[in-house]
C-alpha positions as a Markdown table, in Angstrom:
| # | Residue | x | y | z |
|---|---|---|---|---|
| 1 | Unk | 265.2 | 284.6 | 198.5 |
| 2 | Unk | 267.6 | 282.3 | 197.3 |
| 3 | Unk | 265.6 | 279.7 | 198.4 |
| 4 | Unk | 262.9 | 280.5 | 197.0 |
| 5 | Unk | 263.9 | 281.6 | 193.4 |
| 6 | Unk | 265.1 | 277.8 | 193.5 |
| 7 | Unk | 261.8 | 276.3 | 194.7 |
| 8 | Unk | 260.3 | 278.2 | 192.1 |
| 9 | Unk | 262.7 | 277.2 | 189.1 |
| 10 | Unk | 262.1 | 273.2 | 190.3 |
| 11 | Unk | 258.3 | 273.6 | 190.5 |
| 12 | Unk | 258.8 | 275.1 | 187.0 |
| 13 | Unk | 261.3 | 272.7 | 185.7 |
| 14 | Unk | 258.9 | 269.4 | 186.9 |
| 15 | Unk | 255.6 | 271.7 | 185.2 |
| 16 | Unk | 257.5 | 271.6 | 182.0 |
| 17 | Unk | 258.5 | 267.7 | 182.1 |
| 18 | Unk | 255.0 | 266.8 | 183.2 |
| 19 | Unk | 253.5 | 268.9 | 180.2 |
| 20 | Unk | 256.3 | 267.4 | 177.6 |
| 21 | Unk | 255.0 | 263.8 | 178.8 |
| 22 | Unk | 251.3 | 264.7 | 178.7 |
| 23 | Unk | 251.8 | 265.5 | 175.2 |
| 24 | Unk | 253.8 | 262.4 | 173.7 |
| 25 | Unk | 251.0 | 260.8 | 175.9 |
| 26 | Unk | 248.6 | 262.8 | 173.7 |
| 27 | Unk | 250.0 | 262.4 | 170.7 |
| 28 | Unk | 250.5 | 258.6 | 170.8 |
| 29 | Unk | 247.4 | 257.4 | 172.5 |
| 30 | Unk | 245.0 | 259.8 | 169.8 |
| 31 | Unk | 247.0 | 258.4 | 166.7 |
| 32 | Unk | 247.0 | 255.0 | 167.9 |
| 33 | Unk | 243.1 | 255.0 | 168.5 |
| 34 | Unk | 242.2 | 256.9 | 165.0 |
| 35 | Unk | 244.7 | 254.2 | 163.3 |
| 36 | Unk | 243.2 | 250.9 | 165.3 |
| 37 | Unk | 239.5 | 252.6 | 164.7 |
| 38 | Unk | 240.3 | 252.8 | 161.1 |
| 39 | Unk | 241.5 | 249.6 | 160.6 |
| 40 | Unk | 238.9 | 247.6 | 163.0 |
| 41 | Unk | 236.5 | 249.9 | 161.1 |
| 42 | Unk | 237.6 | 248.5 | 157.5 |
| 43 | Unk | 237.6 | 244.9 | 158.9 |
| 44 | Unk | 234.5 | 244.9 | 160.4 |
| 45 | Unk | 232.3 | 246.8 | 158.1 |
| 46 | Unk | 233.0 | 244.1 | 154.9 |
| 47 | Unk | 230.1 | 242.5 | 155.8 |
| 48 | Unk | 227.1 | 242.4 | 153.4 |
| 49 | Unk | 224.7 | 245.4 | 153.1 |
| 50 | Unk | 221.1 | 244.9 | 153.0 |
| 51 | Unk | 221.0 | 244.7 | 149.6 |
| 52 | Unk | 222.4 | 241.4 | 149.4 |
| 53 | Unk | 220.6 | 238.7 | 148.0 |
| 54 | Unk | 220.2 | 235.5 | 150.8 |
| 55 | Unk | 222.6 | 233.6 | 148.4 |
| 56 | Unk | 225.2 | 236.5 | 148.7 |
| 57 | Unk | 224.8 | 236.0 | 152.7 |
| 58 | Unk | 224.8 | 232.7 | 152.6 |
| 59 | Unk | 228.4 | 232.8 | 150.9 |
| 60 | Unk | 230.0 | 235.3 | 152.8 |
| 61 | Unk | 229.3 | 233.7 | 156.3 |
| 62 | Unk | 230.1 | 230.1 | 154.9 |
| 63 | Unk | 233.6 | 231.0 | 154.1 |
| 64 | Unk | 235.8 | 231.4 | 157.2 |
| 65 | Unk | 238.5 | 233.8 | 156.0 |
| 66 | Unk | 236.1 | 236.7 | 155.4 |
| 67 | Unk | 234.3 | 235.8 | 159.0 |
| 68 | Unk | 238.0 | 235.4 | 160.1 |
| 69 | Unk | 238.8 | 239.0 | 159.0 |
| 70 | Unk | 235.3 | 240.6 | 161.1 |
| 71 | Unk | 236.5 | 238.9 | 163.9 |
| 72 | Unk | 240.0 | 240.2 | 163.9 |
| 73 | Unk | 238.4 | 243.3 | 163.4 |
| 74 | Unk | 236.0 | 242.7 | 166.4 |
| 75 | Unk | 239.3 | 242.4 | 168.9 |
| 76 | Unk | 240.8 | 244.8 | 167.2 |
| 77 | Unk | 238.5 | 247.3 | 168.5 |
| 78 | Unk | 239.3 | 247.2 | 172.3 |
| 79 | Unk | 242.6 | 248.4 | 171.9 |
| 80 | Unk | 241.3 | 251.5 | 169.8 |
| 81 | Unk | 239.2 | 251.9 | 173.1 |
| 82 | Unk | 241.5 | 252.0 | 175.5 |
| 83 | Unk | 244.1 | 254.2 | 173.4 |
| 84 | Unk | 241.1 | 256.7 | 173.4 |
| 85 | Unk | 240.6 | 256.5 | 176.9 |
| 86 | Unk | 244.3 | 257.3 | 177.6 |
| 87 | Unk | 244.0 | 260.2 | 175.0 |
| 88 | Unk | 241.2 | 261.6 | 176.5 |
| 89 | Unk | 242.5 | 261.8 | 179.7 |
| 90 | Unk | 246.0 | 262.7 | 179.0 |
| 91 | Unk | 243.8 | 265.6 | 177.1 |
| 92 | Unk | 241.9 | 266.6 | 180.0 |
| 93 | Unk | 244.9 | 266.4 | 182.4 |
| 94 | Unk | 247.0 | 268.9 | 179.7 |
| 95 | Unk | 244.2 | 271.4 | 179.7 |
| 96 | Unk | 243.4 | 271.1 | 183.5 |
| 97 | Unk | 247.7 | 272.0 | 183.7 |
| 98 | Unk | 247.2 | 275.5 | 181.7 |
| 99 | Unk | 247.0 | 278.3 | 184.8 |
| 100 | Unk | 243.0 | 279.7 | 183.0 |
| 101 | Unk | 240.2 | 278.6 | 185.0 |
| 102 | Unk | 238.6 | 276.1 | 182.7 |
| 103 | Unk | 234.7 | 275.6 | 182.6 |
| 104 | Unk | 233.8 | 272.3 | 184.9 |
| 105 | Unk | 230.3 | 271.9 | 182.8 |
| 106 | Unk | 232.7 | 271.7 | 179.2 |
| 107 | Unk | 234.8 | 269.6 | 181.1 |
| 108 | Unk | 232.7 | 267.3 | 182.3 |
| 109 | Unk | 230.4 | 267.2 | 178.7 |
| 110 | Unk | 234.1 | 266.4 | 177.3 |
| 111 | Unk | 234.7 | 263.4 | 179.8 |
| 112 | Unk | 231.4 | 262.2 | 179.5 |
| 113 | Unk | 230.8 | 262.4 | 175.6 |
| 114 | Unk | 234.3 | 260.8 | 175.2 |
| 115 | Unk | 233.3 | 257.7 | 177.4 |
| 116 | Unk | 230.0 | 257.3 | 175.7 |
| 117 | Unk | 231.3 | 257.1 | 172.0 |
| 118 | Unk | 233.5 | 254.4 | 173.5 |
| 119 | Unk | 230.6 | 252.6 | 174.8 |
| 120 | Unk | 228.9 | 253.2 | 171.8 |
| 121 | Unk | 231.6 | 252.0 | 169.3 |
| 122 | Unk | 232.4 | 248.5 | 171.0 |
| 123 | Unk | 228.3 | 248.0 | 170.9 |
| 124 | Unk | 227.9 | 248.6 | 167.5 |
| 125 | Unk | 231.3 | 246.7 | 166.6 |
| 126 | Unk | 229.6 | 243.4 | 168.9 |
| 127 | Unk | 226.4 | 243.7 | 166.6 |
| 128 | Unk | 227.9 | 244.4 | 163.1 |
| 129 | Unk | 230.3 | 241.2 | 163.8 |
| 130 | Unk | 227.9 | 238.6 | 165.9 |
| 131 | Unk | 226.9 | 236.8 | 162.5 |
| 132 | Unk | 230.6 | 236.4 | 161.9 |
| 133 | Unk | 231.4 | 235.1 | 165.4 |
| 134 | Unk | 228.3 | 232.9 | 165.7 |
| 135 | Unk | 229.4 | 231.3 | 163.0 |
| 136 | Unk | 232.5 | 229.7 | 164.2 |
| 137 | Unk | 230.4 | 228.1 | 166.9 |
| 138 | Unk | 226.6 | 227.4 | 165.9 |
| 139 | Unk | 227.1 | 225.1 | 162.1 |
| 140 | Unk | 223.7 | 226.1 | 161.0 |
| 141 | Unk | 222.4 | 227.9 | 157.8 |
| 142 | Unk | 222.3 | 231.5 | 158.2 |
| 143 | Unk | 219.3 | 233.5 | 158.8 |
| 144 | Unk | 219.0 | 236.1 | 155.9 |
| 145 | Unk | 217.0 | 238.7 | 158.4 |
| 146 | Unk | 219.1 | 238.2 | 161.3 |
| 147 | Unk | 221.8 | 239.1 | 158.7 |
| 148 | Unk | 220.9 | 241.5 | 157.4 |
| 149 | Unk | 219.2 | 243.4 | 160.3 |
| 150 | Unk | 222.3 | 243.1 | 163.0 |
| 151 | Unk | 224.8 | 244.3 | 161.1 |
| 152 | Unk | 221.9 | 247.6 | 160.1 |
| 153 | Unk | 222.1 | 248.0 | 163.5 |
| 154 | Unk | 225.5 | 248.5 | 164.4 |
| 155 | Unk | 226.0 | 250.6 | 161.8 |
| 156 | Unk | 223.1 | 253.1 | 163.0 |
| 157 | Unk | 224.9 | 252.7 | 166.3 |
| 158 | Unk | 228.1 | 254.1 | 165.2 |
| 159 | Unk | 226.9 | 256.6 | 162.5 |
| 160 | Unk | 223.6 | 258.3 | 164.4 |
| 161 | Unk | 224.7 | 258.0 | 167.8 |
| 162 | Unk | 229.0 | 257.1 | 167.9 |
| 163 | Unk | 228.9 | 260.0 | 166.0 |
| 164 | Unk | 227.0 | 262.6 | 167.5 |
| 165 | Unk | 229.0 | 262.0 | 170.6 |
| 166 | Unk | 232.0 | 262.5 | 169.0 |
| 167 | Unk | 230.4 | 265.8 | 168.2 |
| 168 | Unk | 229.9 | 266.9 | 171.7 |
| 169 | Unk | 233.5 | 265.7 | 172.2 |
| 170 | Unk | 234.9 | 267.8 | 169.4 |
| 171 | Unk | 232.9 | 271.1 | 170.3 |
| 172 | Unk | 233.9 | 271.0 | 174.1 |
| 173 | Unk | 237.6 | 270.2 | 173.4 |
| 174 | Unk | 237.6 | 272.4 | 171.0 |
| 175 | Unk | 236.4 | 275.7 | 173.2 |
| 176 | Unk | 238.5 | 274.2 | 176.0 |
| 177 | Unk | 241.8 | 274.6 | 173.7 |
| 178 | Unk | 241.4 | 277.5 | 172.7 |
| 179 | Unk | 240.4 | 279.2 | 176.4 |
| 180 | Unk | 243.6 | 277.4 | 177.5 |
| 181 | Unk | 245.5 | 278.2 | 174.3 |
| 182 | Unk | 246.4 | 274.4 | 173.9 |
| 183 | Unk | 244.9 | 274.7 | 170.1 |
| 184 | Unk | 245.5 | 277.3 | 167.8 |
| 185 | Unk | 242.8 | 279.6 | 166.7 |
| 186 | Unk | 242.7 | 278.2 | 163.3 |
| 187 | Unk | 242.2 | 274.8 | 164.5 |
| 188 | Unk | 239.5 | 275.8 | 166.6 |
| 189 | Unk | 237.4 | 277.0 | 163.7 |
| 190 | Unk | 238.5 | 273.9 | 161.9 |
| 191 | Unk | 236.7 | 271.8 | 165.2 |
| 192 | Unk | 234.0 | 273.8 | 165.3 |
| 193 | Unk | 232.8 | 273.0 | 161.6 |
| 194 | Unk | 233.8 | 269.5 | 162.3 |
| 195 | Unk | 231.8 | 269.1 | 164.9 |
| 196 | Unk | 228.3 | 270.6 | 163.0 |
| 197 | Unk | 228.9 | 268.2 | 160.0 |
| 198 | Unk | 228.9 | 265.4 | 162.6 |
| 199 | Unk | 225.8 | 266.3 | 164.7 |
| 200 | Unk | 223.8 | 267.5 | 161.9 |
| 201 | Unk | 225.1 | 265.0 | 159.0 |
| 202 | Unk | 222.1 | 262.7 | 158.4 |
| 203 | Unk | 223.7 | 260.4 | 156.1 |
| 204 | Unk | 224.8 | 256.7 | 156.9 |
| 205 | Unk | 227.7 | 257.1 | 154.4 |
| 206 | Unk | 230.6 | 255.1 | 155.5 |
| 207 | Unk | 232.6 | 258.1 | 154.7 |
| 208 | Unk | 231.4 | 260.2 | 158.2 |
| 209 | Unk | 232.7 | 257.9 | 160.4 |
| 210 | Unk | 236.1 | 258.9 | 158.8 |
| 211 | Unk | 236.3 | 262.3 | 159.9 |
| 212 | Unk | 236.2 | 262.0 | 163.7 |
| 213 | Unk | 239.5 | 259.8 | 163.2 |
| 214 | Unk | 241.2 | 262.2 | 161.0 |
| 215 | Unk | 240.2 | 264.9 | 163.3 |
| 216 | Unk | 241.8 | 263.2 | 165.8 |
| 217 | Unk | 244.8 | 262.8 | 163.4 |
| 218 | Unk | 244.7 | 266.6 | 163.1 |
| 219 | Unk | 244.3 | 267.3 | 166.9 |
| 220 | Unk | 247.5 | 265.4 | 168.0 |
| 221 | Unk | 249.6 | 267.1 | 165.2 |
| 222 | Unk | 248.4 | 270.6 | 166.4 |
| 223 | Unk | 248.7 | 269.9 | 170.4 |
| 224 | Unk | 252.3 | 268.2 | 169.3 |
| 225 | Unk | 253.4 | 271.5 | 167.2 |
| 226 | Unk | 252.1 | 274.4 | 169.2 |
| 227 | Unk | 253.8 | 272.3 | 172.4 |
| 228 | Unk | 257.5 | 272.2 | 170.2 |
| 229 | Unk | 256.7 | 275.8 | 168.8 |
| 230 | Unk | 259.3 | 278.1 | 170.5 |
| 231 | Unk | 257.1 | 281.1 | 171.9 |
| 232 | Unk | 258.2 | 284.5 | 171.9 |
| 233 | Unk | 260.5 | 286.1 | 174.0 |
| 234 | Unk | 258.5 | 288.5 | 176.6 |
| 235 | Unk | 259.0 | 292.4 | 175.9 |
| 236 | Unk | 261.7 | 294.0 | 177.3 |
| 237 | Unk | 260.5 | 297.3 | 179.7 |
| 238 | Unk | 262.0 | 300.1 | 179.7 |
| 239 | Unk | 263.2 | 301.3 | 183.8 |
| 240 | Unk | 260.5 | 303.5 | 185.3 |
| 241 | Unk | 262.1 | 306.8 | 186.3 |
């Protein structure tokens, strides 16, 4: 018996380190990508919008420190990557450690959303910024279509589709917290609304790839506090008899 209870209190004891590390691992790895996203995002998306005259383009690419900031940007974005990879799954370890049966379809729609807006981001990133890079390495006058058009492109990469798999990602991680009760209830809700204004949003407003990031801001906080939140003490029973 002895034996046992002690077997018991280890397996408990190593449970509780391995969940403690799985959520610093959350925490820093989803703050590091939002942060790194927002910042590659900013660096990356100061090139000219379609509007701009060919004189305007012409300007921007022929001065090195404004292509010198997109590139940055461009390897900048990697790292935002892999921090998301990590925080995904660190995420899907933490909620596959909770003792409820999780769904294996959310589970895998989680996995497989979060690996295509990865995929999806460094694409649109490489076509926003291949003016900017080309650049450095073709001296040639630039062609105001080619422009104009790539960075378009990357931009309805990471607003139509980016986004709409960060959608998926938000819905499923959001049901799977709150089965698991790694998310509170409120938070839920807030994922849930978050998650329609991303798949239905049909604007290419600069401003929605924002709020996956500071949802992601949100999530760690939440995972972080209901981890360090001291839960209540089990009832007390009265002795049958």
């Amino acid at each position: 018996m002895t034996v046992s209870a002690s077997t018991t209190a280890d397996a408990d004891a190593a449970a509780a380190a391995n969940s403690r590390r799985a959520t610093i691992l959350i925490a820093v790895a989803g703050c590091l990508h939002a942060l790194l996203f927002l910042l590659a995002y900013w660096l990356v998306s100061s090139t000219p919008g379609t509007e701009a005259t060919d004189e305007e383009l012409q300007t921007f690419y022929s001065s090195g420190d404004r292509r010198r900031l997109i590139v940055v940007g461009l390897y900048v974005m990697p790292f935002a990557g892999i921090a998301f990879l990590w925080f995904s799954v660190a995420l899907r370890a933490a909620i596959h450690a909770r003792r409820e049966r999780v769904s294996e379809l959310l589970a895998g729609m989680q996995l497989a959303s979060g690996i295509l807006y990865v995929g999806l981001f460094f694409v649109a990133a490489a076509a926003i910024s291949v003016m900017s890079v080309s650049m450095d390495y073709v001296q040639a006058r630039v062609d105001p279509m080619l422009a104009r058009e790539l960075p378009q492109y990357g931009r309805a990469l990471l607003v139509v589709f980016a986004m709409r798999m960060a959608a998926i990602f938000v819905f499923t991680t959001s049901r799977l917290g709150r089965v698991t009760g790694l998310l509170p209830r409120w938070f839920v809700v807030v994922g849930f609304l978050v998650g329609l204004f991303l798949l239905l949003s049909s604007s290419f407003s600069r401003v929605l790839v924002l709020v996956f990031p500071v949802w992601l801001l949100l999530l760690c906080a939440a995972v972080v506090w209901r981890r360090l939140r001291p839960e209540a003490p089990a009832p007390v029973r009265p002795p049958v008899g």
